[in-house]
Structures are given as C-alpha cells and as structure tokens.
C-alpha positions as CSV (number, residue, x, y, z in Angstrom):
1,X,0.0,0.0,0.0
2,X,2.6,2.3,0.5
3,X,4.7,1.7,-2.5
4,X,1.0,2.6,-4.4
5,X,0.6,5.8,-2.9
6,X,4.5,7.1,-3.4
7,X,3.6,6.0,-7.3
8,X,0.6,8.4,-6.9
9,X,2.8,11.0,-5.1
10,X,4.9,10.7,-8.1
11,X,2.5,10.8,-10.5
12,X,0.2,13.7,-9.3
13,X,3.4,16.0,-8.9
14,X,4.4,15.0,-12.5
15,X,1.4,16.6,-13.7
16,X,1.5,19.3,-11.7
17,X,4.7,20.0,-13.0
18,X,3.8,19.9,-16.5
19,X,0.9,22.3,-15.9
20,X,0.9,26.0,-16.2
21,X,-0.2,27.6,-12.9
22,X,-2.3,30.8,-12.4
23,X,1.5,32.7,-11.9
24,X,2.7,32.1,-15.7
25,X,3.0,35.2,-17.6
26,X,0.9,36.4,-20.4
27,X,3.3,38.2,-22.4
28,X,5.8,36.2,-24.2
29,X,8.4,38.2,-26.8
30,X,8.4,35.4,-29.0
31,X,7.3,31.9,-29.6
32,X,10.5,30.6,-28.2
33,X,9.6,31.8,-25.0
34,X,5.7,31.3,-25.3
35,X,6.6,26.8,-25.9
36,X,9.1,27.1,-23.0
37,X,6.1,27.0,-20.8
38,X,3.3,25.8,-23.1
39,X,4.9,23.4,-25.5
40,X,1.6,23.1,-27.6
41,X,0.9,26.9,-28.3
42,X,-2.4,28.5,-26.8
43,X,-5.3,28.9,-28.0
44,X,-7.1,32.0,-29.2
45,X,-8.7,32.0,-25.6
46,X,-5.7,32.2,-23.6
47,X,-4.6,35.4,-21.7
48,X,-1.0,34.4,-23.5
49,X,-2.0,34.6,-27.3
50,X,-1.2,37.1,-30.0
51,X,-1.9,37.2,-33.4
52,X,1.3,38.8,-33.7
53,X,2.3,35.0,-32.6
54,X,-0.2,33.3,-34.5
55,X,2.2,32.5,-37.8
56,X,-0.6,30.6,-39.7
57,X,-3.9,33.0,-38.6
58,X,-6.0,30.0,-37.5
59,X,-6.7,31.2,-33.6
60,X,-3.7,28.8,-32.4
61,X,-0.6,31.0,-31.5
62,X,3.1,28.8,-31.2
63,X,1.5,25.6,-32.3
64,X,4.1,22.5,-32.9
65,X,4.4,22.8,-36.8
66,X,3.1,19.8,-38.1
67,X,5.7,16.8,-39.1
C-alpha cells in the first residue's frame, strides 16, 4: 500500500509539474519563449495569445508545426 501511494505521489506531482499555474505570464516576446512553458501553443482563448504570434492566422498562436 505504501509503494501505491509514493507512485501516486509521483505521479500527481508529474502533472502538476507539467501544468501552467495561475502565476505564468501572459506576455511572451516570441514563440520561443511562449513553448518554453506551453509546448503546444495556446489557443485564441488564452490570456497568452497574440496574433502577432499566431504564424498561420487560425486562432492557435506557437503551435508545434506539423511533421
């Protein structure tokens, strides 16, 4: 039982880890900076996006381009 909740422990803190809290900035000078903390882009939605950023104009700013 106690080796299943350290794997939880680990797991949970992974995640939390990979997700952007409330304390990211907004304002990125390039996408560069932006996929440093979102690695998928953002969408049009999010306090983070610029069209500025947006290379392709389809509402999804940094995206991965597409292999």
């Amino acid at each position: 039982m106690k080796t299943l909740c350290v794997i939880a422990a680990m797991i949970v803190s992974s995640l939390a880890l990979s997700a952007p809290t409330k304390g990211q900035p907004n304002y990125f000078a390039n996408c560069k900076a932006l996929n440093k903390v979102y690695p998928n882009g953002v969408a049009k939605s999010h306090p983070a996006y610029r069209l500025s950023l947006d290379r392709n104009k389809n509402g999804w700013a940094c995206e991965p381009k597409p292999r």
